[in-house]
Backbone as a chain_set.jsonl record, in Angstrom:
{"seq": "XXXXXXXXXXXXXXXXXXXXXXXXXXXXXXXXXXXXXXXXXXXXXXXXXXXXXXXXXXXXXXXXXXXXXXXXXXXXXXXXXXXXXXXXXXXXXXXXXXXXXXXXXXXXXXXXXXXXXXXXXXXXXXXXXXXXXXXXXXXXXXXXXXXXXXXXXXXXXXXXXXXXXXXXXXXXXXXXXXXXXXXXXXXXXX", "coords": {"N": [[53.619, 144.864, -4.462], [55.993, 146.126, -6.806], [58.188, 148.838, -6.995], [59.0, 149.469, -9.459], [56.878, 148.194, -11.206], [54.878, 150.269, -10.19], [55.154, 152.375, -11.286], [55.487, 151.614, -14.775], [52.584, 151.272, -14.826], [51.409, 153.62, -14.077], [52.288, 155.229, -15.846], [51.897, 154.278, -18.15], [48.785, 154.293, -17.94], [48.49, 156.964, -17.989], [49.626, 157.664, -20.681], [47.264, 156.194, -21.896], [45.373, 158.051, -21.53], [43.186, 160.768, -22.988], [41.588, 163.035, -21.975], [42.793, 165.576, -22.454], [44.14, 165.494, -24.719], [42.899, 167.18, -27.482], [43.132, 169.871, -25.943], [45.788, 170.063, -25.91], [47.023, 169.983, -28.541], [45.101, 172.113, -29.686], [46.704, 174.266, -28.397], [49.009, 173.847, -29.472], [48.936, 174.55, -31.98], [47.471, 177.354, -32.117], [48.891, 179.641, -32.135], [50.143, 179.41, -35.092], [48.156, 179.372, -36.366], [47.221, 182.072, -35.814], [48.881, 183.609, -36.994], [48.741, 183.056, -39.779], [46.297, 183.85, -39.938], [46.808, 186.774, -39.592], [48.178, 187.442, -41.34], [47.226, 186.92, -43.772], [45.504, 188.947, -43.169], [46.901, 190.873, -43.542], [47.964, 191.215, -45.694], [45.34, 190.98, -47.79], [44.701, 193.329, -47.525], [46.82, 195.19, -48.164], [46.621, 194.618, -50.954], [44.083, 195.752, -51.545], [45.112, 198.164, -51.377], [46.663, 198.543, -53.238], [45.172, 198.54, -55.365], [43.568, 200.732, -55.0], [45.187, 202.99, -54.915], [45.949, 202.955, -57.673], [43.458, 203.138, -59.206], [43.347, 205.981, -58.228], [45.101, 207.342, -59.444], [44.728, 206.348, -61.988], [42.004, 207.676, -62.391], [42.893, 210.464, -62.267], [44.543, 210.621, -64.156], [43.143, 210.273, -66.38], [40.674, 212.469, -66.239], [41.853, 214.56, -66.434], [43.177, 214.122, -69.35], [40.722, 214.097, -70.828], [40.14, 216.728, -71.212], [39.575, 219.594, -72.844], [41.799, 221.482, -74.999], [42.353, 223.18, -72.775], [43.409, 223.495, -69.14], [42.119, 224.275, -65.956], [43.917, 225.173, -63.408], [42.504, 225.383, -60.67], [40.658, 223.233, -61.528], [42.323, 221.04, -62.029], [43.345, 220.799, -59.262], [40.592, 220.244, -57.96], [39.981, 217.936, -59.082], [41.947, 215.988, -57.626], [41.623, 216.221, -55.398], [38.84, 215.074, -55.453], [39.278, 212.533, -56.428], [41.228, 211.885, -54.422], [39.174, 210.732, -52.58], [38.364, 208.41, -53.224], [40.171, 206.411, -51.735], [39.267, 206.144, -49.373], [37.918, 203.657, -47.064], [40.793, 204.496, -45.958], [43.091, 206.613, -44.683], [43.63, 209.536, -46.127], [46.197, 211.062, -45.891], [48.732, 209.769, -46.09], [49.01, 210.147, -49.207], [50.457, 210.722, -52.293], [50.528, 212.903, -55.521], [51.347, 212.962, -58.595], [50.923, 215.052, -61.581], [51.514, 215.494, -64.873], [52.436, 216.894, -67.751], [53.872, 215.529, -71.054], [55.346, 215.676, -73.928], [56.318, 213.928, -77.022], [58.576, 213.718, -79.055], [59.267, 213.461, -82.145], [61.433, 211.446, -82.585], [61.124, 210.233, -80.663], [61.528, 210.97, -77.966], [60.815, 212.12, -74.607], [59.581, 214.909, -73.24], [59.182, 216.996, -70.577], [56.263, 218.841, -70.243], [54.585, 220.272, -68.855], [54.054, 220.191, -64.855], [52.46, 218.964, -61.624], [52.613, 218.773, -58.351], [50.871, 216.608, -56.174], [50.435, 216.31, -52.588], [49.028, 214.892, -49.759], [46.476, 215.791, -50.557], [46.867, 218.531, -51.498], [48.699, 221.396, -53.05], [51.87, 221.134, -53.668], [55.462, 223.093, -53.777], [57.4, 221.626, -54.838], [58.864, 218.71, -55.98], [57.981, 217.68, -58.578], [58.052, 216.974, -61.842], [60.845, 219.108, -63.337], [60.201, 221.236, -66.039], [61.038, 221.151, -69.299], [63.005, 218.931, -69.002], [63.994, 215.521, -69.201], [62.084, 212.919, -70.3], [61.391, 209.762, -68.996], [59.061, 207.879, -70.856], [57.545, 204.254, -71.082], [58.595, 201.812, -73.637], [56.433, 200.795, -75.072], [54.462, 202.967, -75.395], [56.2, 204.83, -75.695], [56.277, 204.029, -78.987], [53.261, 204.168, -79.539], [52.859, 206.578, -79.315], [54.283, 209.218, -80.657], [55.127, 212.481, -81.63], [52.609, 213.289, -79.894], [51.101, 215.117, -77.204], [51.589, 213.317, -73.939], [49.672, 212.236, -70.87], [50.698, 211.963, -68.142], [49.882, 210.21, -65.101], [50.81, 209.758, -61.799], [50.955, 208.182, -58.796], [51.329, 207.56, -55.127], [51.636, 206.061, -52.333], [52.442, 205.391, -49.097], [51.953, 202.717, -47.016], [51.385, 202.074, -43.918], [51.467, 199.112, -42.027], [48.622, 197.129, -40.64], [49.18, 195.609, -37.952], [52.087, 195.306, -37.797], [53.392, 192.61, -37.618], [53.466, 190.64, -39.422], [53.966, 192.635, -41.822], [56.795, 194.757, -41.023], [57.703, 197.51, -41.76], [56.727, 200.041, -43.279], [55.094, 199.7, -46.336], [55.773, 201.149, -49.83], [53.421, 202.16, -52.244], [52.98, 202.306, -55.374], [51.932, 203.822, -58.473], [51.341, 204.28, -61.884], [50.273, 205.784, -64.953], [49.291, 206.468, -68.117], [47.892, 208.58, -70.784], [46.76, 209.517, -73.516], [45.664, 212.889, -75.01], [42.402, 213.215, -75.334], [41.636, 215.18, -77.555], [44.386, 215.065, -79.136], [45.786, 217.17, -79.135], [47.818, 219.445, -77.282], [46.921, 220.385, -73.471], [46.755, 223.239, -72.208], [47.946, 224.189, -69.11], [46.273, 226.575, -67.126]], "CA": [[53.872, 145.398, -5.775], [57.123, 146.481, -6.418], [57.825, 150.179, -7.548], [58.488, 149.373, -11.119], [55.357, 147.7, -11.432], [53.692, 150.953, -10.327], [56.146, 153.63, -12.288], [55.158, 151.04, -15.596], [51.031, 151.446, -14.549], [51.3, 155.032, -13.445], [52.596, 155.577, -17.552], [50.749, 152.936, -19.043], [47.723, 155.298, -17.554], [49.019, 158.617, -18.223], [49.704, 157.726, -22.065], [45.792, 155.888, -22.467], [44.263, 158.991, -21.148], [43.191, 161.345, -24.032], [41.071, 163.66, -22.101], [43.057, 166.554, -22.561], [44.66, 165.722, -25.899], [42.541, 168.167, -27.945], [43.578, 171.456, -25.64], [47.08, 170.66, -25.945], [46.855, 170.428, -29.748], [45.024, 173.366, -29.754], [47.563, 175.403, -27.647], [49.992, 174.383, -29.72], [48.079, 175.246, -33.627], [47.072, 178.225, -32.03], [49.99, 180.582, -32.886], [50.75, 179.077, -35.89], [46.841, 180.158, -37.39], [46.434, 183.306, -35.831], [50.09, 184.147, -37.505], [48.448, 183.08, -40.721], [45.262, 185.163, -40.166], [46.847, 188.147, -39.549], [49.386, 187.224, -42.54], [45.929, 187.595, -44.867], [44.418, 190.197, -43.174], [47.7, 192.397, -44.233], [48.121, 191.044, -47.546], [44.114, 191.271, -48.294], [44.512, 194.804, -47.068], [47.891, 195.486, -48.885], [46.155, 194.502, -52.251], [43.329, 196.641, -51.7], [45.697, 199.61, -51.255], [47.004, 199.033, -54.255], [44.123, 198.631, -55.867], [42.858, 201.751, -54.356], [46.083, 203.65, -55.834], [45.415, 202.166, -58.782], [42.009, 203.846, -59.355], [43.281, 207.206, -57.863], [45.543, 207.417, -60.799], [44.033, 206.767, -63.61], [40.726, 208.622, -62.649], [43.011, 211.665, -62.49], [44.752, 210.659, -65.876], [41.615, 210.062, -67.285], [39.491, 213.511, -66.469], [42.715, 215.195, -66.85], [42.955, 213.84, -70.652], [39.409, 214.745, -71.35], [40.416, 218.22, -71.289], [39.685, 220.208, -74.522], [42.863, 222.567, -75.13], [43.436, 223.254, -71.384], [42.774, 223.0, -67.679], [42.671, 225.859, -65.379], [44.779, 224.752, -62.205], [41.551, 225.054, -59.91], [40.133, 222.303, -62.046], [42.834, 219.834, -61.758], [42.861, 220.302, -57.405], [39.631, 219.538, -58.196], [40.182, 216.261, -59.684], [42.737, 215.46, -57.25], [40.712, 216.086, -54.254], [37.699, 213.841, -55.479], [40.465, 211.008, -56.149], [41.581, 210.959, -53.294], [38.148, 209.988, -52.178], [38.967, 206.751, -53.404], [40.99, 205.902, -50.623], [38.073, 205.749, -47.979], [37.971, 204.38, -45.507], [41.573, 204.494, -45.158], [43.442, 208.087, -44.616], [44.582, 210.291, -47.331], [47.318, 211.969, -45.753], [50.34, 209.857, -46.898], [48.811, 209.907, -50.936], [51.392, 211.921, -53.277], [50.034, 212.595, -56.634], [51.902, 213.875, -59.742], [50.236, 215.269, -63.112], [52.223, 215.754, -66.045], [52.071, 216.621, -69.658], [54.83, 215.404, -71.57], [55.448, 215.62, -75.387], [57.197, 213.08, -77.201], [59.021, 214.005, -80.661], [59.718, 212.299, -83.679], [62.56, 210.919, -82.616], [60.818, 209.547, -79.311], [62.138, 211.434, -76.881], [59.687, 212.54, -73.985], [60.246, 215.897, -72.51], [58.257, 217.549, -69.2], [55.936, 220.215, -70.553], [53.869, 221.046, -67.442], [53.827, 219.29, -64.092], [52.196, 219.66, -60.632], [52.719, 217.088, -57.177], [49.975, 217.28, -54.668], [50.967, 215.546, -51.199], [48.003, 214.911, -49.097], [45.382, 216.596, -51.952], [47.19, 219.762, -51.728], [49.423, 221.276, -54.123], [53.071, 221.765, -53.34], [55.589, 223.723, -55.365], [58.7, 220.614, -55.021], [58.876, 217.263, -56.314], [57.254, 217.674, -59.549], [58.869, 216.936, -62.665], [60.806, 220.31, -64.088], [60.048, 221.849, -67.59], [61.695, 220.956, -69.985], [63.228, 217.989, -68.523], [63.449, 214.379, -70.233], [60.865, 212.079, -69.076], [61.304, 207.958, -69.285], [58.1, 206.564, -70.878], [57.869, 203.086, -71.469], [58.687, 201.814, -74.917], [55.212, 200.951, -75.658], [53.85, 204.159, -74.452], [56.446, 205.836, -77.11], [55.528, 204.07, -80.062], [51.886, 205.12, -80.301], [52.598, 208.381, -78.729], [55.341, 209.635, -81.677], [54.607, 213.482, -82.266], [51.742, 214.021, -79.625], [51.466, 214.851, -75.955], [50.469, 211.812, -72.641], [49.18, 212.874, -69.979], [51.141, 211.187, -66.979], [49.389, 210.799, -63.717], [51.626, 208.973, -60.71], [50.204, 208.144, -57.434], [52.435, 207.209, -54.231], [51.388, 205.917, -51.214], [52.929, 204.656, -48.084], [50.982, 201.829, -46.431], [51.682, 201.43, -42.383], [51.392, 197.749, -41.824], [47.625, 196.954, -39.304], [49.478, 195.244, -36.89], [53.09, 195.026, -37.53], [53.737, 191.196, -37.071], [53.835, 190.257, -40.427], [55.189, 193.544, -42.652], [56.653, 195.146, -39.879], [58.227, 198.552, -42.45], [56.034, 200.825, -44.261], [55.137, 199.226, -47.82], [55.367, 202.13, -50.572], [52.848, 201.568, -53.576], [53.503, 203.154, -56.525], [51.318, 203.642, -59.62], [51.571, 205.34, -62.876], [49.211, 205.753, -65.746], [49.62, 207.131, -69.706], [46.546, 208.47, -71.307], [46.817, 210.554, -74.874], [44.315, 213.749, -74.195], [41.312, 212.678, -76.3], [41.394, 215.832, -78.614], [45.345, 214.764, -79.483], [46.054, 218.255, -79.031], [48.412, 220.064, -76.418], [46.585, 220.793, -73.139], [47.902, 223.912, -71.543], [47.52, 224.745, -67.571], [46.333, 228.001, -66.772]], "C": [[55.192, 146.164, -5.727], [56.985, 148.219, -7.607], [58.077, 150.147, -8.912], [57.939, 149.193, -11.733], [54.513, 149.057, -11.852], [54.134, 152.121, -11.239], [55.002, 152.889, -13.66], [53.375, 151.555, -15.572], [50.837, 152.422, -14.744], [51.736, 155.351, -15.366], [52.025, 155.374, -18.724], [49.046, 154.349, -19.013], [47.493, 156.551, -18.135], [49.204, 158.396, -19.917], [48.016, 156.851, -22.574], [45.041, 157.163, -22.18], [44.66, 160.58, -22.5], [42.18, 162.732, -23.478], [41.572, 165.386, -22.952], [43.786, 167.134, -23.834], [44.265, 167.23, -26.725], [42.956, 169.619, -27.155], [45.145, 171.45, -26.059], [47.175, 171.071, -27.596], [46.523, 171.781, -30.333], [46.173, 174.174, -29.655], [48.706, 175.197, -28.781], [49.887, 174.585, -31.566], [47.651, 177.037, -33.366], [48.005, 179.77, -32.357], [50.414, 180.598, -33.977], [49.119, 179.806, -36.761], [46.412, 181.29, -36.858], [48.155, 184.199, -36.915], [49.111, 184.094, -39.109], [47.26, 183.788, -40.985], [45.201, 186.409, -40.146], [47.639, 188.507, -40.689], [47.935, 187.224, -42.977], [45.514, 188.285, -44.568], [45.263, 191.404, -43.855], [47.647, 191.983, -45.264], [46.618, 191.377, -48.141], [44.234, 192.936, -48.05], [45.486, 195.876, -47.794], [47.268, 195.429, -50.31], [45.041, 195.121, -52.725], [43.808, 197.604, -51.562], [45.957, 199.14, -52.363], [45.971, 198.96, -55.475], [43.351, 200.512, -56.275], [44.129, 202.939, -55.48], [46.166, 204.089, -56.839], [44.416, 203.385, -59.591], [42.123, 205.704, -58.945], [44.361, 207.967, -58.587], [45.297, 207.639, -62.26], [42.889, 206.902, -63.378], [41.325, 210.157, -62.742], [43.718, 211.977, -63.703], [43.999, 210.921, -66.749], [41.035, 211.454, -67.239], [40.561, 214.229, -67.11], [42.765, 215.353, -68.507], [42.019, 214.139, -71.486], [39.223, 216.229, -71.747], [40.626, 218.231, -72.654], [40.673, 221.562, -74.471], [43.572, 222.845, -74.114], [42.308, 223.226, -70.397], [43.296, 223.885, -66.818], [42.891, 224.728, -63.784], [43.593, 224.291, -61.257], [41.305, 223.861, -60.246], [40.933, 221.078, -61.675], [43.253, 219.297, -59.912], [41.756, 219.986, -57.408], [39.836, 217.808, -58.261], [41.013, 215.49, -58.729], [42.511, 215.291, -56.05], [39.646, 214.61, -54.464], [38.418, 212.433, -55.661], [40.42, 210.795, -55.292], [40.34, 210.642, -52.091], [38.083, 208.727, -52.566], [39.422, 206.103, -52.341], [40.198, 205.92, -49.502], [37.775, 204.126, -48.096], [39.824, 204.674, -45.147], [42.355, 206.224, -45.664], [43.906, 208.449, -45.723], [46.119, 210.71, -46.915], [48.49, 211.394, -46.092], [50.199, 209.647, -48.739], [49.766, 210.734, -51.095], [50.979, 211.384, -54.923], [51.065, 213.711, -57.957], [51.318, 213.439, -61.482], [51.075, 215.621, -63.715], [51.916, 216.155, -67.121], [52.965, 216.469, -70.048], [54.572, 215.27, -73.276], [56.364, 215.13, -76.041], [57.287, 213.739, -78.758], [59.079, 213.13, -81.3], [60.564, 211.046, -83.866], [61.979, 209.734, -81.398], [61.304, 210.133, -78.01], [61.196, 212.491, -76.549], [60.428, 213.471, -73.616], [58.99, 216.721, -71.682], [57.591, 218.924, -70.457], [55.111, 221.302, -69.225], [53.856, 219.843, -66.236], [53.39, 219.412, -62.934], [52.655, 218.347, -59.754], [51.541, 217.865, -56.241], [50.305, 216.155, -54.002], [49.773, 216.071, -50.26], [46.506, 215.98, -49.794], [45.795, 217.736, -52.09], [48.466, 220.219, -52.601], [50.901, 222.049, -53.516], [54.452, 222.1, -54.493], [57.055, 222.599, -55.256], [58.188, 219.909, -55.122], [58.355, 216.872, -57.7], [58.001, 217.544, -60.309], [59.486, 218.027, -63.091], [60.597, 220.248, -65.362], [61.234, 221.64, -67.745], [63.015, 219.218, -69.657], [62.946, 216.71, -69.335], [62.764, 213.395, -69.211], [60.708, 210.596, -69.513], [59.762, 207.466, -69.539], [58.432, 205.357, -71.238], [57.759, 202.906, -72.964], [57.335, 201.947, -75.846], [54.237, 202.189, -75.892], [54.184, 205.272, -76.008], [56.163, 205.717, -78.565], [54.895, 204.464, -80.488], [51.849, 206.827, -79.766], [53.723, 209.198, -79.622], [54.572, 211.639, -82.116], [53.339, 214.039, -81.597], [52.49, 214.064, -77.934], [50.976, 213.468, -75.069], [50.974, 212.531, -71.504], [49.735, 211.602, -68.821], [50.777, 211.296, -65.591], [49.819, 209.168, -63.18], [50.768, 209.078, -59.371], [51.327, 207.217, -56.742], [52.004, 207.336, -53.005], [52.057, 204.806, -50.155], [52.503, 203.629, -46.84], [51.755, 201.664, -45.432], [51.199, 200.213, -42.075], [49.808, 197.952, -40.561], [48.457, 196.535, -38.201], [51.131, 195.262, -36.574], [53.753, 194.074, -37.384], [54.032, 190.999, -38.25], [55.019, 191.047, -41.535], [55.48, 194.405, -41.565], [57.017, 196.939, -40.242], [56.762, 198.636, -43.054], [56.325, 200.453, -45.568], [54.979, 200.179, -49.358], [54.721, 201.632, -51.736], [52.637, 202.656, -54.464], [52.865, 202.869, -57.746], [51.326, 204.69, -60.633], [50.994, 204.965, -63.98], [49.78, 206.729, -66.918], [48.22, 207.053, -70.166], [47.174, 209.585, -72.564], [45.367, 211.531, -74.565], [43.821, 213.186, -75.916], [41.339, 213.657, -77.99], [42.936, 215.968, -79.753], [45.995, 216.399, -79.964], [46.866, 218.751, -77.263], [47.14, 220.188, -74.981], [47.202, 221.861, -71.798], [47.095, 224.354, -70.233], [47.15, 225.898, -67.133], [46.005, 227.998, -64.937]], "O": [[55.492, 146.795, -4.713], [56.192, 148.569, -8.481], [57.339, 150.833, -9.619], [57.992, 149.666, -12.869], [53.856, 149.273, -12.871], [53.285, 152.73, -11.89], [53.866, 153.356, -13.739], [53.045, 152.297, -16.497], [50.025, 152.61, -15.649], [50.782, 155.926, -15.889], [51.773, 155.955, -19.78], [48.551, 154.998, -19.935], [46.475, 157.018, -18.646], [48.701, 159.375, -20.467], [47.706, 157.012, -23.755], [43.938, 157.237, -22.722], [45.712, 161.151, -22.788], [41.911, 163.545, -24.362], [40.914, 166.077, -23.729], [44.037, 168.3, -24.139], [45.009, 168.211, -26.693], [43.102, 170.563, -27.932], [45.732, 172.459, -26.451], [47.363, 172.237, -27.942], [47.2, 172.448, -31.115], [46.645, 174.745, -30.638], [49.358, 176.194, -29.093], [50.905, 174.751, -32.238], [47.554, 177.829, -34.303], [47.505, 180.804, -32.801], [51.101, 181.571, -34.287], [49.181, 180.655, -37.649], [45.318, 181.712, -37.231], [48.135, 185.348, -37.355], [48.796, 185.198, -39.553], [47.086, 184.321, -42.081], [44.26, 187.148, -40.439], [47.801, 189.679, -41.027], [47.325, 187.794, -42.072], [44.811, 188.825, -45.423], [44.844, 192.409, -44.43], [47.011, 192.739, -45.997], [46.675, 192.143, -49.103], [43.506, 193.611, -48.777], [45.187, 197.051, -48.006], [47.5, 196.474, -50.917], [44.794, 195.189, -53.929], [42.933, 198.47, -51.573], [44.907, 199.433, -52.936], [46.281, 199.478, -56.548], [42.908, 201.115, -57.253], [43.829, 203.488, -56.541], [46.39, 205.261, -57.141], [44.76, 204.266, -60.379], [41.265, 206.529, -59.256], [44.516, 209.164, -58.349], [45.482, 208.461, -63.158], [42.238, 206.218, -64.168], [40.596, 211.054, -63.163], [43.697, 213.064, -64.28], [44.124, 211.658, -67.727], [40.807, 211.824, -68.39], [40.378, 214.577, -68.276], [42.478, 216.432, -69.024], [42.219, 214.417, -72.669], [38.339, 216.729, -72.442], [41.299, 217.536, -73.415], [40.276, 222.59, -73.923], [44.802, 222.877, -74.06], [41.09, 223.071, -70.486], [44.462, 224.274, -66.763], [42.169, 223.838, -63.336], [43.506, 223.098, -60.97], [41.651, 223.056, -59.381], [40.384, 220.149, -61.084], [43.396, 218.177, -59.422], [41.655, 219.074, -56.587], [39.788, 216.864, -57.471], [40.919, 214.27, -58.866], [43.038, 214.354, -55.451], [39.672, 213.53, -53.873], [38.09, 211.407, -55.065], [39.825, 209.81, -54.854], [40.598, 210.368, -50.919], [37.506, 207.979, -51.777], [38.866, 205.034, -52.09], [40.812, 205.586, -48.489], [37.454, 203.544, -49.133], [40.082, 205.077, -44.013], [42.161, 206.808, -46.73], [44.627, 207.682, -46.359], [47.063, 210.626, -47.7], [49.408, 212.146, -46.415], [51.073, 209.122, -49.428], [50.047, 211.518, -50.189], [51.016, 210.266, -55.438], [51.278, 214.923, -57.973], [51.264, 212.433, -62.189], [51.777, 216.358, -63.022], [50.878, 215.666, -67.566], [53.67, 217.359, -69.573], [53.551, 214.735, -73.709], [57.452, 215.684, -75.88], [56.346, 214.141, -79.443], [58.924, 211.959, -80.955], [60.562, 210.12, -84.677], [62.397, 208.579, -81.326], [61.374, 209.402, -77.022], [60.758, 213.376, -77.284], [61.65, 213.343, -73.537], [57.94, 216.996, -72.262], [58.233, 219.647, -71.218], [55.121, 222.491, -68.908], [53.675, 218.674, -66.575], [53.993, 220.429, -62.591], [52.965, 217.244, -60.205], [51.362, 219.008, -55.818], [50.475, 215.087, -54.59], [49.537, 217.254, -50.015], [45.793, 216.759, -49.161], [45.133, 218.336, -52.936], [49.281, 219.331, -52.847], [50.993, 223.188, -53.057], [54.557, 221.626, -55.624], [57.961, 223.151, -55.88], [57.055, 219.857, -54.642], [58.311, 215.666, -57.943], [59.092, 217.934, -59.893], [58.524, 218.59, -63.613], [60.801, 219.167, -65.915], [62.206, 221.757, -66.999], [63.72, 218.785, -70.568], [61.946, 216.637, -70.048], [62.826, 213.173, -68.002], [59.884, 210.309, -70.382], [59.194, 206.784, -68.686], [59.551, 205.191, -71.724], [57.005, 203.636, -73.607], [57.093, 202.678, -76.807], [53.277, 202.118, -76.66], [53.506, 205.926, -76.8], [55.898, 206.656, -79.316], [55.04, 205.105, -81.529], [51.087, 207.789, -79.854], [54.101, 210.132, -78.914], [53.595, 211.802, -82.847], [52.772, 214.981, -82.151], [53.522, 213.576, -77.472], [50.113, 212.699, -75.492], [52.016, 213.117, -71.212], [49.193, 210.5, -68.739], [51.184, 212.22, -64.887], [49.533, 208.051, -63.61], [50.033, 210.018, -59.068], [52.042, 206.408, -57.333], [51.917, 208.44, -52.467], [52.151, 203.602, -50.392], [52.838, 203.942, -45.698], [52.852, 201.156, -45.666], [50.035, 200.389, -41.715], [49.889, 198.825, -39.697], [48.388, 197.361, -37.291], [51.54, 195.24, -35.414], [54.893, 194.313, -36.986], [55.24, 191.2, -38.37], [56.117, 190.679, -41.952], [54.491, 194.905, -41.029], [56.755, 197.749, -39.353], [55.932, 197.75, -43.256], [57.421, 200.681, -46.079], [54.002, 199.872, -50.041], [55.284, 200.718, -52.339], [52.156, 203.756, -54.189], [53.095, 201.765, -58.238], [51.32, 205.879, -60.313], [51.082, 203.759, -64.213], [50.592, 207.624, -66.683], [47.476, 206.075, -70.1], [48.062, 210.391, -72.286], [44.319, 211.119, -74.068], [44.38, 212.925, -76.982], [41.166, 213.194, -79.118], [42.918, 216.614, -80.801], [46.572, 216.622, -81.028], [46.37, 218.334, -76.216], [46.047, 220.044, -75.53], [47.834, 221.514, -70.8], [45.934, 224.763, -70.226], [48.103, 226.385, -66.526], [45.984, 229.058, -64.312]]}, "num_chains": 1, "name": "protein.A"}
């Protein structure tokens, strides 16, 4: 037999034999779907933060608004504490929350009347809108709001990626809410 014979055989052989097909396949799908499972586990996880945001917003718009005439300061760390029970299981500490009251004139033009920021549920005295200050609502927002106050409650959180492979930066999610207080009356902070 001459050696080209057996080179030809020896190939012939080596390309009919399938035992091992399936591992290589594997080995080489196997990076390509754990990339894509960890690519949904952040995005499923990313969309429940903002979700979560979401909800820790306008529940503090919302009680906030319910207020008849006013809201004594205690009351609204209140509200801003039990929010950020929302965010379980995952940590509070990078939430930032800002309450507002703004009062829009005749003309449409919003202006700060009271404002607080709490950063990690606690209340700090920077970052908050100042008094008297003009305040961008959205157009829609100013229409039906012509001549009263809205109650603006912002929420701001900084999502650290699970693993890093996919978003590998900190994703900031940002939510903001307009509620008219129910009794369409001023409500002042004591």
């Amino acid at each position: 037999m001459r050696p080209r014979d057996a080179v030809r055989r020896w190939i012939g052989r080596f390309a009919s034999e399938r035992s091992g097909v399936a591992a290589v396949e594997f080995a080489l799908i196997l990076p390509i779907m754990l990339l894509l499972y960890i690519g949904m586990m952040e995005g499923s996880t990313l969309i429940a933060m903002d979700r979560k945001v979401q909800s820790v917003s306008g529940a503090v718009g919302d009680l906030v608004s319910r207020s008849d005439g006013e809201i004594a300061q205690s009351t609204l760390e209140d509200y801003v504490r039990v929010a950020g029970g929302m965010m379980t299981p995952y940590p509070v500490a990078p939430l930032e929350q800002i309450v507002s009251q703004v009062y829009v004139d005749s003309n449409g033009t919003a202006k700060v009347d009271w404002s607080k920021r709490f950063v990690d549920q606690t209340l700090v005295s920077t970052g908050q809108h100042p008094v008297g200050a003009t305040y961008t609502l959205p157009a829609d927002v100013v229409s039906i709001s012509k001549g009263l106050y809205v109650i603006v409650a912002e929420s701001q959180y900084s999502y650290p990626p699970l693993y890093g492979i996919v978003f590998k930066d900190k994703v900031t999610l940002y939510r903001q809410n307009f509620f008219i207080p129910r009794f369409r009356e001023k409500i002042a902070l004591k």
